[in-house]
C-alpha positions as a Python dict, from the first residue, in 0.01 Angstrom:
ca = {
    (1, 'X'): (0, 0, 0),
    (2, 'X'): (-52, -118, -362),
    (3, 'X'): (209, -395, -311),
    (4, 'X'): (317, -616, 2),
    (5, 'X'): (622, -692, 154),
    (6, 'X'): (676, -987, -56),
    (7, 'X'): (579, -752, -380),
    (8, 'X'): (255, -911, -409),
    (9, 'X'): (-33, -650, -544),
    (10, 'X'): (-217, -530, -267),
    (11, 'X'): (-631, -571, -346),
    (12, 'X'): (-655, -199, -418),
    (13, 'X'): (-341, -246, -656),
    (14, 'X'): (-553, -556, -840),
    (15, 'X'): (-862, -295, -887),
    (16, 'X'): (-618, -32, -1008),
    (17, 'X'): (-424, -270, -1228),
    (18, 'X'): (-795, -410, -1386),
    (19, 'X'): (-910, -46, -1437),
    (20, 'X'): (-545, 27, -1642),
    (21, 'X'): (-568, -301, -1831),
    (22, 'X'): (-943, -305, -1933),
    (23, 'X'): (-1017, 113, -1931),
    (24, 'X'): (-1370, 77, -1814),
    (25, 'X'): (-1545, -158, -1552),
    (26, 'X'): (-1805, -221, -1341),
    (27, 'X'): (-1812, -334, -953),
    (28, 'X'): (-1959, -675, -1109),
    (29, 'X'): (-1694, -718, -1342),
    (30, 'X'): (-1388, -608, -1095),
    (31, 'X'): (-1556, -920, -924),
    (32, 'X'): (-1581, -1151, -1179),
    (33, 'X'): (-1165, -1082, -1281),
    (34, 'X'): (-1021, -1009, -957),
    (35, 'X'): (-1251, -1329, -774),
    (36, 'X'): (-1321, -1145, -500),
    (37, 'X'): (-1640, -1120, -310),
    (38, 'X'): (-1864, -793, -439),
    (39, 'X'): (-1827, -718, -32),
    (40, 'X'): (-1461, -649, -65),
    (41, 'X'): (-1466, -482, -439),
    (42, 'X'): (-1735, -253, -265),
    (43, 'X'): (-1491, -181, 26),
    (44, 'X'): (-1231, -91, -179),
    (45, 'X'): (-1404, 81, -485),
    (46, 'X'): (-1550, 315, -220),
    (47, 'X'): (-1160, 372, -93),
    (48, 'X'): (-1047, 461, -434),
    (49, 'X'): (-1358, 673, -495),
    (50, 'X'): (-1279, 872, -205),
    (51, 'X'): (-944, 915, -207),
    (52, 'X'): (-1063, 1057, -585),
    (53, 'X'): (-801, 787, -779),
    (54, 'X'): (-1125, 610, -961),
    (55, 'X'): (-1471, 829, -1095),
    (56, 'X'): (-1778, 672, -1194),
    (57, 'X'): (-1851, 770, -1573),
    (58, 'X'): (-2217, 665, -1612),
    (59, 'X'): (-2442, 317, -1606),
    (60, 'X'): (-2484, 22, -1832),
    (61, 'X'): (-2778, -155, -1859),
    (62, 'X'): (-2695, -555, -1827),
    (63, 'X'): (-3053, -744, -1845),
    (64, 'X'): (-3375, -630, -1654),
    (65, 'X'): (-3168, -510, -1337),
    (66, 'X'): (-3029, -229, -1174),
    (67, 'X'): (-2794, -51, -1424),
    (68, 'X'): (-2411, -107, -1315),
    (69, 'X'): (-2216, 201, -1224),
    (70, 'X'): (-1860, 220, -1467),
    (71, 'X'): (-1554, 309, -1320),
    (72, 'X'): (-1209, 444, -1459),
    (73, 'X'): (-932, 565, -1363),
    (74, 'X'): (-904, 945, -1261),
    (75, 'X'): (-601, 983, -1539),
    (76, 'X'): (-462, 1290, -1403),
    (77, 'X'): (-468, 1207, -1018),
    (78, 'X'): (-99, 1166, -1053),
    (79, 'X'): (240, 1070, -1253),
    (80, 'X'): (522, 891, -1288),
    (81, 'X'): (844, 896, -1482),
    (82, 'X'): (967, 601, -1599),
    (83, 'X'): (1389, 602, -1722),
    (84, 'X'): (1568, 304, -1912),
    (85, 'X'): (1921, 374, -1833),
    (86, 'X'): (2163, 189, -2021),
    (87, 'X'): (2558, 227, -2141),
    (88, 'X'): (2455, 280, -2517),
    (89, 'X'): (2067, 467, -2490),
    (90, 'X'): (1817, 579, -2272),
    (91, 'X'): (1462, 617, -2281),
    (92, 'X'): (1276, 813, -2062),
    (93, 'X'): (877, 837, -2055),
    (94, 'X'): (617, 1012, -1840),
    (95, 'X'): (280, 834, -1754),
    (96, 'X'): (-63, 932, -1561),
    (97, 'X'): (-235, 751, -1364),
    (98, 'X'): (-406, 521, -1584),
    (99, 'X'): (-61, 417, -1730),
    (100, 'X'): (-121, 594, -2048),
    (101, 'X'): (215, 795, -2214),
    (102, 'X'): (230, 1123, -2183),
    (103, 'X'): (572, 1237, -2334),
    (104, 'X'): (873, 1037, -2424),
    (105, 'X'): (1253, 1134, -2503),
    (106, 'X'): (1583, 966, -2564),
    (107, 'X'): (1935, 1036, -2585),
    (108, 'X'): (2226, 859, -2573),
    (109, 'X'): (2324, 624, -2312),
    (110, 'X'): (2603, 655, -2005),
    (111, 'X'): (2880, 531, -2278),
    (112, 'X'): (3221, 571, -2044),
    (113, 'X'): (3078, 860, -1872),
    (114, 'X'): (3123, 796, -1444),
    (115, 'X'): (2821, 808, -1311),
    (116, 'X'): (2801, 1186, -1194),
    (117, 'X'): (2842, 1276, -1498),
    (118, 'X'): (2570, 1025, -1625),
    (119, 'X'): (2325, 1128, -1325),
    (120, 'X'): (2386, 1498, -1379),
    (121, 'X'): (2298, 1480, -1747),
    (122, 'X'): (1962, 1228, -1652),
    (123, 'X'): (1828, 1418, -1427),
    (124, 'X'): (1841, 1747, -1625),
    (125, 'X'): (1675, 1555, -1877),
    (126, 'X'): (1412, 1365, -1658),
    (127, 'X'): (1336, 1779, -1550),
    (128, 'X'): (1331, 1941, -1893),
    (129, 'X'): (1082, 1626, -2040),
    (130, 'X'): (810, 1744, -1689),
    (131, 'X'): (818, 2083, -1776),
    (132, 'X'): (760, 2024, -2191),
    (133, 'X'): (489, 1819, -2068),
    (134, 'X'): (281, 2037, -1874),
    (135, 'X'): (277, 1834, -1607),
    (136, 'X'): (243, 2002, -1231),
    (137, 'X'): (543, 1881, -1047),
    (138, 'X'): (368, 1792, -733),
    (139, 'X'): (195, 1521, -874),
    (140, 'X'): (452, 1359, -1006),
    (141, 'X'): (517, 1028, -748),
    (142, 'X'): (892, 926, -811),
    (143, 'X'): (1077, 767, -1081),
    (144, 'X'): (1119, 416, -1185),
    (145, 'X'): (1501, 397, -1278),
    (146, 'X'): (1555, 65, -1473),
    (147, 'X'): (1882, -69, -1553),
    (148, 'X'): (2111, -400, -1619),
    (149, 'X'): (2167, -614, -1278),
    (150, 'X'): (2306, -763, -1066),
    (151, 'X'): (2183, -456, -879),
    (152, 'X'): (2100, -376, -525),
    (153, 'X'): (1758, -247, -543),
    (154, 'X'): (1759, -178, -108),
    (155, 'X'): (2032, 8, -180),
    (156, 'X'): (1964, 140, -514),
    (157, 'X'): (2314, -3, -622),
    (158, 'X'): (2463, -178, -882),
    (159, 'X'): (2687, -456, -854),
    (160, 'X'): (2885, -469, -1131),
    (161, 'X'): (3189, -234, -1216),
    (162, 'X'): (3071, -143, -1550),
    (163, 'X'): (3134, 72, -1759),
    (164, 'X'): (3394, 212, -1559),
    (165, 'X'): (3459, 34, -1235),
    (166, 'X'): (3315, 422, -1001),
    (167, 'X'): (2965, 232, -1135),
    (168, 'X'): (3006, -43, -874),
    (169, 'X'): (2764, -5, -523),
    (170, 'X'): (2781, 392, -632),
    (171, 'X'): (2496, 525, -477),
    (172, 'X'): (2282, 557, -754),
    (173, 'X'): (1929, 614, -695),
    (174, 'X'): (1936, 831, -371),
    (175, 'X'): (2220, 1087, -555),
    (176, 'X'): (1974, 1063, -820),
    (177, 'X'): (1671, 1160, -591),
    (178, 'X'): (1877, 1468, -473),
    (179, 'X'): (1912, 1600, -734),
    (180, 'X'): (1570, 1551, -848),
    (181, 'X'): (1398, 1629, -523),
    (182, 'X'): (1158, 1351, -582),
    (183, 'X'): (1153, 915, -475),
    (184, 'X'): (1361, 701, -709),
    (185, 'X'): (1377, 327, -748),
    (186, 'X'): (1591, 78, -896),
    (187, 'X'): (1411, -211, -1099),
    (188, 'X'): (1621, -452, -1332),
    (189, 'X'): (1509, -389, -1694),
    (190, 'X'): (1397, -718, -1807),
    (191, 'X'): (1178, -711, -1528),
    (192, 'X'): (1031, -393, -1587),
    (193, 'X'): (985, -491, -1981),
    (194, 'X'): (786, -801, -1814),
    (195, 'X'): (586, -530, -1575),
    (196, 'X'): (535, -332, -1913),
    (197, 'X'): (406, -620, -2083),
    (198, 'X'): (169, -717, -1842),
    (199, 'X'): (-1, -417, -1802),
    (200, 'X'): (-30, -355, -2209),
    (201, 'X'): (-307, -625, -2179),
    (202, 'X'): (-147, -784, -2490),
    (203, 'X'): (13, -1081, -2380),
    (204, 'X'): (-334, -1352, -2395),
    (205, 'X'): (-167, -1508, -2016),
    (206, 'X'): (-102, -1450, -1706),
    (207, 'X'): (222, -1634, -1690),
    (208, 'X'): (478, -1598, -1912),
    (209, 'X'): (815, -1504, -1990),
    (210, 'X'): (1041, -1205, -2147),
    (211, 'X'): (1386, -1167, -2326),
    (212, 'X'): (1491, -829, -2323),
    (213, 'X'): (1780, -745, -2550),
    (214, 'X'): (1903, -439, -2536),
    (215, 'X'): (2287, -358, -2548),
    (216, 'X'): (2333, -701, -2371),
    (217, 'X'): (2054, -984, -2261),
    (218, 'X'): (1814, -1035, -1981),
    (219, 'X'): (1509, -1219, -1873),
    (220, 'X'): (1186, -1175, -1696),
    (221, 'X'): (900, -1382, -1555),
    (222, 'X'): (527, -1317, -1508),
    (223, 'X'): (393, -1598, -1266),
    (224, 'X'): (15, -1530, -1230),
    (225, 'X'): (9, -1198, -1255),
    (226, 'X'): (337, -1103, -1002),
    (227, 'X'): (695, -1064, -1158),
    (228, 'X'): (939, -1346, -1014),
    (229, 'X'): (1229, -1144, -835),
    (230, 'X'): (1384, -1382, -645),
    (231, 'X'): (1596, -1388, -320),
    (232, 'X'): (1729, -1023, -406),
    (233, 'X'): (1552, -932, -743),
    (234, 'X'): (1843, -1083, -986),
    (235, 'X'): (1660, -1354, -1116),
    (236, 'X'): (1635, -1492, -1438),
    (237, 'X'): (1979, -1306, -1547),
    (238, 'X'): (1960, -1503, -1886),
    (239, 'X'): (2226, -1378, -2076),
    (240, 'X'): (2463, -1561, -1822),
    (241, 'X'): (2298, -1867, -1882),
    (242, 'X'): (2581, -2088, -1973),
    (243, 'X'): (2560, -2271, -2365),
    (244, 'X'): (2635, -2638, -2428),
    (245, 'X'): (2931, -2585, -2688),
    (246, 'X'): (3002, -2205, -2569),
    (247, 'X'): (3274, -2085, -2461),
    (248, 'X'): (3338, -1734, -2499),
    (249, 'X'): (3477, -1511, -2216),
    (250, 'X'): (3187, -1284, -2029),
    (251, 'X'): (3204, -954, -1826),
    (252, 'X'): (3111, -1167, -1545),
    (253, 'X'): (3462, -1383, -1527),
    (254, 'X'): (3271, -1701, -1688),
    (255, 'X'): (3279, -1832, -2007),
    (256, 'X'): (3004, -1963, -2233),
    (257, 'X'): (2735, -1709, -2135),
    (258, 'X'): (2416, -1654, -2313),
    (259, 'X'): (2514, -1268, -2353),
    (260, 'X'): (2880, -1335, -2429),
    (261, 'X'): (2780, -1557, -2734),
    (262, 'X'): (2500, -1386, -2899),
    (263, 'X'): (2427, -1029, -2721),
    (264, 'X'): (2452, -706, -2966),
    (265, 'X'): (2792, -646, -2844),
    (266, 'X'): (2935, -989, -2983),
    (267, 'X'): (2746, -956, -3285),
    (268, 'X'): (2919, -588, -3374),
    (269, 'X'): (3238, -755, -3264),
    (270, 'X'): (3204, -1071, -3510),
    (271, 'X'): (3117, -793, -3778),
    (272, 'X'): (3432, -589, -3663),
    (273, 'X'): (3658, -906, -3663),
    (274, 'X'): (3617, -898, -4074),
    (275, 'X'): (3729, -557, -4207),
    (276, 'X'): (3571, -574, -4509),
    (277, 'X'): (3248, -623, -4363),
    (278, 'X'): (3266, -362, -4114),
    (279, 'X'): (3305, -144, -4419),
    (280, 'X'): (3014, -246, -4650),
    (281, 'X'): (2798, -192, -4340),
    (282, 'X'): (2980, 117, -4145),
    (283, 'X'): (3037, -21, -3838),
    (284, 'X'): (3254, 203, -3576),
    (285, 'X'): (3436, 46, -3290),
    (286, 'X'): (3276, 215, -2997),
    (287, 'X'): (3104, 90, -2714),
    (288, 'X'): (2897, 403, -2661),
    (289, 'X'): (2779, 332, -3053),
    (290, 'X'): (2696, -65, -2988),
    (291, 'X'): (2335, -62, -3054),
    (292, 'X'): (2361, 206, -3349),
    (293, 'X'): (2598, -79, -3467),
    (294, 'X'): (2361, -338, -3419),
    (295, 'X'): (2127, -201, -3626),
    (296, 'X'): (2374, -112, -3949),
    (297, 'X'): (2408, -497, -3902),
    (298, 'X'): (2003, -530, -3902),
    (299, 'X'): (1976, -314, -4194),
    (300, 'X'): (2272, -518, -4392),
    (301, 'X'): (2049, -846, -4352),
    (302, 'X'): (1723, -638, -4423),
    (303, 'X'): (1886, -528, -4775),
    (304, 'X'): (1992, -904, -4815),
    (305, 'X'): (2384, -919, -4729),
    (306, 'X'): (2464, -1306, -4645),
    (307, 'X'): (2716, -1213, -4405),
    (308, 'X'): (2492, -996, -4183),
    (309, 'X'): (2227, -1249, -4221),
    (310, 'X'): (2435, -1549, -4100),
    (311, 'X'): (2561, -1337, -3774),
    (312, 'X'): (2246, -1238, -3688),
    (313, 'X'): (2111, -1612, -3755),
    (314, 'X'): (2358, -1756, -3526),
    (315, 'X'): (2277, -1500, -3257),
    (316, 'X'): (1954, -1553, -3235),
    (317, 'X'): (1990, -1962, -3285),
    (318, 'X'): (2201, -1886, -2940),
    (319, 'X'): (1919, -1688, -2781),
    (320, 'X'): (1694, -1965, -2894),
    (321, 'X'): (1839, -2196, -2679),
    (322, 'X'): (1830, -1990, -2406),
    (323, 'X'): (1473, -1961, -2434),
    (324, 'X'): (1416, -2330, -2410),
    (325, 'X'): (1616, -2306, -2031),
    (326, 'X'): (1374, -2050, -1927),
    (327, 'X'): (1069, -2229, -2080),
    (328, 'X'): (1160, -2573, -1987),
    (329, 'X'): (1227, -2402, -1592),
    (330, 'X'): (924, -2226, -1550),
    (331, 'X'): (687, -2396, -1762),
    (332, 'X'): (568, -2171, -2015),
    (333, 'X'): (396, -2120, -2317),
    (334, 'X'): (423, -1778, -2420),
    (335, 'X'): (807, -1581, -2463),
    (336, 'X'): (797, -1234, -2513),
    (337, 'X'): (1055, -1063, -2690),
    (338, 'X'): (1184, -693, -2596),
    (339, 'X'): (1444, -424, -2608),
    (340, 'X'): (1579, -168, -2822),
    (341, 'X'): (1776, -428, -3010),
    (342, 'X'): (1459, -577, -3149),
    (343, 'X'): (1269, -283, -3299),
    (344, 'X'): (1386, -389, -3648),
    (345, 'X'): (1567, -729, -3567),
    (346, 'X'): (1230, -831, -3412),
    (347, 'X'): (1069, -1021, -3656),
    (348, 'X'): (1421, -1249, -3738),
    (349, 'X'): (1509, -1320, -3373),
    (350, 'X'): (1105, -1412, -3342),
    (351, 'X'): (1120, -1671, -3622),
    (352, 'X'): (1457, -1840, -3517),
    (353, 'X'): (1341, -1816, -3073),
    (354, 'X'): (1020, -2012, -3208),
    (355, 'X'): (1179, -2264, -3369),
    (356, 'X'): (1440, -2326, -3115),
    (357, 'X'): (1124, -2377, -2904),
    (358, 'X'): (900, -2576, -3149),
    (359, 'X'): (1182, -2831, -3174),
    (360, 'X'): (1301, -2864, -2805),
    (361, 'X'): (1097, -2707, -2546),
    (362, 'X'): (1005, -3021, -2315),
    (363, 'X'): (624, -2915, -2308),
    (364, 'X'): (640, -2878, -2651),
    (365, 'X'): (405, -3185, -2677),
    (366, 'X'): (131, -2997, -2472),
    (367, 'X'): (76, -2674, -2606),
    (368, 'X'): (258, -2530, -2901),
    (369, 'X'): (522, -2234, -2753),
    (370, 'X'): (409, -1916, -2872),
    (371, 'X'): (719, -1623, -2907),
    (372, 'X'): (541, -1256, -2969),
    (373, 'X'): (720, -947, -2998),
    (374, 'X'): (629, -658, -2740),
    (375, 'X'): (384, -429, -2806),
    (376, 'X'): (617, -156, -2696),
    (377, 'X'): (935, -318, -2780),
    (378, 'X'): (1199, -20, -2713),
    (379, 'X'): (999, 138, -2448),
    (380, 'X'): (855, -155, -2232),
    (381, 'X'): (1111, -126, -2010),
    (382, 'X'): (1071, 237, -1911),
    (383, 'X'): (735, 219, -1927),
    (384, 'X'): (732, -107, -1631),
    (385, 'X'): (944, 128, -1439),
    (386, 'X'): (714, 403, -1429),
    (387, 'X'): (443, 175, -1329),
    (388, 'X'): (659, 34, -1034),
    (389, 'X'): (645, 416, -897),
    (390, 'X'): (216, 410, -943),
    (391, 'X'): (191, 36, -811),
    (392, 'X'): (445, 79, -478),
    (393, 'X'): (297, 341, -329),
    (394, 'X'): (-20, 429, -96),
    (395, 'X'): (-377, 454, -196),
    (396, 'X'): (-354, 723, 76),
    (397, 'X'): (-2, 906, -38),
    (398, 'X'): (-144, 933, -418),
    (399, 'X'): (-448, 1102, -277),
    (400, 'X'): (-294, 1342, -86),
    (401, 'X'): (-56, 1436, -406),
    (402, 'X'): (-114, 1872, -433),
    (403, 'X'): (-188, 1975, -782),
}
């Protein structure tokens, strides 16, 4: 396996993961980052090399001694399709082996649809984005389906009745694999983002943490190197994070949430709450249309409207302070910020998160808190979920994949 039971990446997963991260490496250097003995990197290099996942790609000459053999990734050994499936978009992307894109498509999200309707419609587009491109079906390992939680990913459930209360414990990734004919898992989004992240090789730690905001607001954490699930992978749920002050009813029957008070949906509510406003920026009162919305409201404070700007101000003041929970919790540093919310809000909810953090973070005294925006900040999430198909399965399954 590339995992363990406990999730934990198997050694083989660590060599694979180094090789994705850093392109090119040596047997030496595998050592040096992985701190293994050059014993076990040999072991397991010589695995992979058989099981024709890694290639050697020539010699580099370190000093007067033996040249060291590089090693990469055999890109095309297999793929995996990664889907970020939410009530307003979805994003779907195919990866090979070495994690890089291959092809990438959206649409619009479930909206009210039930969800045979919204699994008939994915799947014919998970099959029509294969076939454009080019890649041979039989290598293609499973798909990563990431959505909202609470979830059920044993069951491949979700646990919430929403949009439309069929959603709740429908069977959702085995009707899903039926129809598809291949493996499909269930991974929360913000986790996948935080999978995503990780693997990017942009984020300068291996522990941090991740706000993904898409039509509403989640978290991730990275503890050295391994995503935090939790007792049944539904931790760090964020946006229901209850505010000092808050009080504003919540999908999940509390008041005050995180998500309730600040998430895209309340901010395209505030805007719909003053006519006039809705106007100036063309805001429609659908749910389906939330994160189009969002970003009219994005462009209004772009072209300087004070209204927009003071919603989305307070918003992210809100999230803010929900990043100082999850800091001050898991001791952190570094907060990265993702979602499809953020590819133009980005840079706004960036400044106001980091100085929510500069001012009350409790390790703020230590280190300075660093807040960066993801390198892939509307497709981390369906990227981590293709990578949880290439990371949970066997060194011995992906070599046996037919072409």
């Amino acid at each position: 396996m590339l995992r363990n039971d406990d999730g934990r990446v198997t050694t083989a997963g660590r060599m694979l993961d180094l090789l994705r991260t850093r392109g090119t490496l040596s047997r030496v250097e595998l050592a040096e980052l992985s701190g293994l003995t050059q014993a076990r990197i040999t072991h397991v290099v010589r695995r992979l090399l058989d099981g024709g996942l890694v290639r050697e790609v020539g010699r580099e000459q370190q000093g007067r001694g033996q040249p060291r053999r590089l090693l990469e990734l055999e890109a095309d050994a297999s793929y995996a399709v990664g889907v970020q499936f939410d009530r307003t978009t979805t994003t779907i992307v195919v990866i090979d082996f070495a994690g890089r894109r291959v092809a990438t498509a959206g649409f619009r999200g479930t909206g009210t649809s039930g969800p045979d309707a919204a699994v008939s419609t994915l799947a014919d587009q998970v099959d029509d984005l294969v076939h454009r491109a080019g890649v041979p079906r039989g290598r293609v390992l499973g798909v990563g389906l990431v959505t909202h939680g609470p979830q059920d990913r044993e069951r491949g459930m979700l646990l919430m009745a929403h949009p439309t209360p069929d959603w709740l414990q429908y069977p959702l990734t085995s009707t899903l694999s039926n129809r598809l004919g291949l493996p499909v898992l269930l991974e929360n989004d913000a986790t996948a983002a935080a999978t995503g992240e990780q693997w990017s090789g942009t984020v300068p730690t291996d522990t941090f943490g991740l706000i993904y905001l898409g039509s509403g607001l989640g978290g991730g954490i990275v503890a050295d190197g391994n995503a935090y699930r939790g007792r049944a992978s539904n931790a760090v749920e964020i946006g229901h994070v209850g505010l000092m002050g808050a009080s504003a009813p919540c999908v999940c029957g509390n008041r005050g949430c995180a998500e309730a008070e600040a998430g895209p949906r309340t901010v395209v509510a505030q805007v719909l709450a003053r006519p006039d406003l809705a106007e100036r920026l063309g805001i429609r009162a659908h749910e389906e249309d939330t994160l189009a919305d969002f970003g009219r409201v994005v462009r209004g404070w772009q072209a300087g409207d004070p209204d927009a700007t003071t919603i989305l101000q307070q918003s992210a003041r809100w999230i803010g302070r929900t990043a100082v929970t999850m800091v001050n919790l898991f001791d952190l540093d570094t907060v990265v910020l993702a979602g499809p919310a953020l590819i133009s809000a980005g840079p706004l909810y960036q400044q106001f998160i980091e100085a929510e953090l500069t001012r009350h973070a409790l390790s703020r005294k230590l280190s300075r808190p660093r807040v960066l925006l993801s390198a892939n900040v509307d497709t981390a999430a369906a990227i981590g979920g293709a990578l949880h198909v290439l990371r949970s399965v066997t060194v011995e399954h992906i070599a046996r994949t037919p072409a």
